[in-house]
C-alpha positions in Angstrom: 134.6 30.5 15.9 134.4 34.3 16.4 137.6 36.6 17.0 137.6 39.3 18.7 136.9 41.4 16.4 133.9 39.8 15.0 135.1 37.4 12.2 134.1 33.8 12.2 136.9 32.1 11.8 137.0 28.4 10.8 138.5 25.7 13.3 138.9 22.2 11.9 138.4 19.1 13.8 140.1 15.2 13.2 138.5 12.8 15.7 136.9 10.0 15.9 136.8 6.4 18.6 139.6 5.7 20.8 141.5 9.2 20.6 143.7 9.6 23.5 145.3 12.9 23.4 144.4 16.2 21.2 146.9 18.1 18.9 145.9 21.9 18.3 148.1 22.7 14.9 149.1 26.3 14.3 149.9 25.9 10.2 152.5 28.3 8.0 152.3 30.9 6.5 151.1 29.6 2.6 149.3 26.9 3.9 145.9 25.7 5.6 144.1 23.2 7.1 143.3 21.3 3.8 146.8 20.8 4.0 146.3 18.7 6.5 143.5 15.9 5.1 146.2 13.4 5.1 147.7 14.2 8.4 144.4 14.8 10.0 143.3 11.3 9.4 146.5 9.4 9.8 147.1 11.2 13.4 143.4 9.9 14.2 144.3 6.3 12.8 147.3 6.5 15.7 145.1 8.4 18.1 145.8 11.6 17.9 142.8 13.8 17.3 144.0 17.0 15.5 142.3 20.7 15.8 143.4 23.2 13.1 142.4 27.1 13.1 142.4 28.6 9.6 144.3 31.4 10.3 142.3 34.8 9.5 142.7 36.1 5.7 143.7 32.2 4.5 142.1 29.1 4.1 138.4 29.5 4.8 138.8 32.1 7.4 137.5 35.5 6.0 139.4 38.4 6.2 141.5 40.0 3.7 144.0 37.5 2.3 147.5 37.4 3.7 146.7 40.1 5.9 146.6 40.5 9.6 146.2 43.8 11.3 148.7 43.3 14.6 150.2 40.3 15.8 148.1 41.0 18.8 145.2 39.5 17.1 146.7 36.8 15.8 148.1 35.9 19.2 144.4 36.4 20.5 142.9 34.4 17.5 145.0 31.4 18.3 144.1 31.9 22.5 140.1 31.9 21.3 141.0 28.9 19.2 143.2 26.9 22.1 139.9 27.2 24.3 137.5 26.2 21.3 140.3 23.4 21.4 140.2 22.8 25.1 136.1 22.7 25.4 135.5 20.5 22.2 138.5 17.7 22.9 137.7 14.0 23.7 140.6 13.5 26.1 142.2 15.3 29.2 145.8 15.7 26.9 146.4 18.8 24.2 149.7 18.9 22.8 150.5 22.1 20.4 152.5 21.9 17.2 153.4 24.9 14.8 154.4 24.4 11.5 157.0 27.2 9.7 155.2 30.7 10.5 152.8 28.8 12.7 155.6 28.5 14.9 156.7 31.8 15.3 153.0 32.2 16.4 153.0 29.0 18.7 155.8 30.9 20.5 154.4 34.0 20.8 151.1 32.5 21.8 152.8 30.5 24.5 154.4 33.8 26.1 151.6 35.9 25.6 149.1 32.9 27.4 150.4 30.4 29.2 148.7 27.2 29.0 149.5 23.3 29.9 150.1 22.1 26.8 152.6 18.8 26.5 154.1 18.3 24.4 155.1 21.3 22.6 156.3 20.3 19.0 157.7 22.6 16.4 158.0 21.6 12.4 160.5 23.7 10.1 159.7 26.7 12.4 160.3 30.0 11.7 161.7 31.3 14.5 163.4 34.3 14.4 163.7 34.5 10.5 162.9 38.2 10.5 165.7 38.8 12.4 168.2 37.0 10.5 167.0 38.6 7.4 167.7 42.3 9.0 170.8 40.8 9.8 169.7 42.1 13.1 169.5 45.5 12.2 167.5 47.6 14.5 166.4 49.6 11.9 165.7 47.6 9.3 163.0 45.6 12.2 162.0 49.2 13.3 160.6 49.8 9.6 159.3 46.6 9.2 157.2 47.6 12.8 156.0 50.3 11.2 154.4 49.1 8.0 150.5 49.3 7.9 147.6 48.2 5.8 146.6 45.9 3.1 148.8 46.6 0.1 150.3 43.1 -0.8 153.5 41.9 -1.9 154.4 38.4 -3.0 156.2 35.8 -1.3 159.4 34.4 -3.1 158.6 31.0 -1.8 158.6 28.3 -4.8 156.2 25.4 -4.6 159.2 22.9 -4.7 160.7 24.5 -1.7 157.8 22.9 0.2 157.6 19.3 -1.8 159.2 17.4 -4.9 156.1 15.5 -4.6 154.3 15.3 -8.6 150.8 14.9 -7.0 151.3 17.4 -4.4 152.6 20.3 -6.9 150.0 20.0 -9.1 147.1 19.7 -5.6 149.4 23.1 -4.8 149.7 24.5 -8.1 145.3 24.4 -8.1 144.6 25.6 -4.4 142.9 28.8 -4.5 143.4 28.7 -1.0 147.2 29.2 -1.0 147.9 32.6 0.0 150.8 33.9 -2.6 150.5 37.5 -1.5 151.0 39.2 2.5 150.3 42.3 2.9 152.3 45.3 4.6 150.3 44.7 8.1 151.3 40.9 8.3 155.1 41.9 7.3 154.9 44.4 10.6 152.9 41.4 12.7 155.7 38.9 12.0 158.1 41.2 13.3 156.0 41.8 16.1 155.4 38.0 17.3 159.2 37.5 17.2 159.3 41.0 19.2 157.1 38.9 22.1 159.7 35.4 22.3 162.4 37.4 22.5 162.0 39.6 24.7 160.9 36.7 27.3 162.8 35.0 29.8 161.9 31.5 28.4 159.1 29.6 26.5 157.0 28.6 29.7 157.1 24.7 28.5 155.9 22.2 31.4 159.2 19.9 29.2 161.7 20.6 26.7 160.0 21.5 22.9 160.4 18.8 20.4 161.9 20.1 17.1 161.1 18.2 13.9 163.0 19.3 10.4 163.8 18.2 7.4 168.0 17.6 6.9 167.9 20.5 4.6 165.2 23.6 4.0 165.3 25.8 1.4 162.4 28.2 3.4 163.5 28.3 6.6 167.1 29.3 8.4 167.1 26.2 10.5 170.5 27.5 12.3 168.5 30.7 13.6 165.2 28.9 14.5 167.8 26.7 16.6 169.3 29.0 18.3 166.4 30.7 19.6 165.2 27.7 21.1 168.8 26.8 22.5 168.4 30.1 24.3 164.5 30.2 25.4 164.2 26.5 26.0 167.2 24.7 26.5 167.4 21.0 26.0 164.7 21.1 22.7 165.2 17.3 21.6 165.4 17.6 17.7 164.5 14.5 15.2 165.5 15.1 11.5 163.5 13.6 8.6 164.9 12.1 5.6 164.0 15.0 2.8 165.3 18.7 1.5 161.9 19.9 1.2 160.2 22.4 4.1 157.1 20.5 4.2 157.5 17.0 5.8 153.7 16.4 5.7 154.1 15.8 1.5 157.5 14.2 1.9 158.5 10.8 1.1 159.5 10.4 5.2 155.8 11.5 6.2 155.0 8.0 7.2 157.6 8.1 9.7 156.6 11.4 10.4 153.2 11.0 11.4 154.4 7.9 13.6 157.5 10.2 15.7 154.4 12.7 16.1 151.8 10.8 17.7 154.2 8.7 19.4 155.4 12.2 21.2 151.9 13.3 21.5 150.7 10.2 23.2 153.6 9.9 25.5 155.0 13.8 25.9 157.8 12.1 28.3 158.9 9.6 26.3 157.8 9.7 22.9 159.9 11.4 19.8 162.8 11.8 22.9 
């Protein structure tokens, strides 16, 4: 899929007979859409086809790793994607979830472009975490705003933050596709996508968001994703999962998981409320 800029980006696609209703997933910050070969299949099983853009400079997406130069294009990567999404789907319904960073971009996407999508689900988002961090310190954000280029820095994210899963640390521990580094311009984008949800009125949601988390998560500040959503879309209906790890895909409750998903996918109404 190309961006904007000219890089072919890589969108996944889940389908197969008898979906009723699409999923476009926005995934974290570490992570890609291998991440998803379980979830991709077992939304499928429960009708739920699932569309997945490796975001630029991870997974198979080129670009430099980590990296993205503004959050502008990673607002308009995701738009590009939503209509690859819209034009390649098997049934009338798209539902959007984002996933920890994904979210912060779902959010900004959803501001920046407005589009029908129902539900709107987000997973151990991080909303608002650059914030919190600053402490809310204008000018601690302000230098974050102005950081540029490709010079990397780690993240001090730990594999067992995201699962205490054997089989899933090791698949993590071997992923050359696990972006360990971000560079300065992605530091400066996240601070610009947060700059985009909050300075709006509201998340222009057709219902209420559904908020999935884990009962405990050692990435995320779960208390300040909340309470942006408490102030840019009231009445988010929250469902917590039965782990202390951030990623509920390689949890012992993703069973239950992938069920309260495609339940709320297939019935945005009624489902996961």
């Amino acid at each position: 899929m190309p961006a904007a800029d000219g890089l072919e980006l890589v969108l996944h696609h889940w389908t197969g007979p008898g979906v009723r209703a699409a999923l476009h997933y926005v995934h974290g910050i570490q992570s890609h859409a291998g991440w998803l070969r379980e979830t991709g299949p077992e939304l499928v099983r429960r009708g739920v086809e699932v569309f997945v853009l490796d975001r630029r400079g991870s997974g198979r997406s080129p670009g430099p790793r980590g990296h993205a130069p503004s959050a502008e294009a990673l607002i308009d990567d995701q738009v590009r994607a939503l209509a690859e999404t819209a034009r390649r789907r098997s049934c009338e319904q798209v539902a959007a979830l984002g996933q920890s960073f994904g979210g912060s971009l779902l959010a900004a996407v959803l501001v920046a472009q407005p589009a029908h999508l129902d539900p709107v689900v987000f997973c151990a988002p991080a909303l608002g975490q650059q914030r919190a961090r600053a402490g809310g310190d204008p000018e601690r954000l302000a230098a974050l705003r102005a950081l540029r280029g490709t010079a990397p820095a780690p993240l001090s994210l730990a594999d067992r933050d995201y699962t205490d899963d054997p089989a899933e640390l090791a698949r993590m521990g071997a992923d050359p596709l696990v972006v360990r580094e971000v560079t300065a311009g992605m530091r400066a984008a996240m601070v610009g996508l947060e700059d985009v949800y909050t300075a709006a009125a509201s998340l222009p949601v057709p219902h209420p968001p559904l908020l999935a988390v884990p009962r405990r998560d050692p990435v995320i500040d779960l208390d300040a994703a909340r309470r942006v959503l408490a102030e840019k879309a009231p009445g988010t209906v929250e469902r917590r999962f039965v782990t202390d790890r951030h990623y509920l895909e390689f949890s012992a409750d993703r069973v239950a998981y992938w069920d309260w998903l495609a339940a709320a996918v297939l019935d945005p109404r009624g489902g996961g409320r």
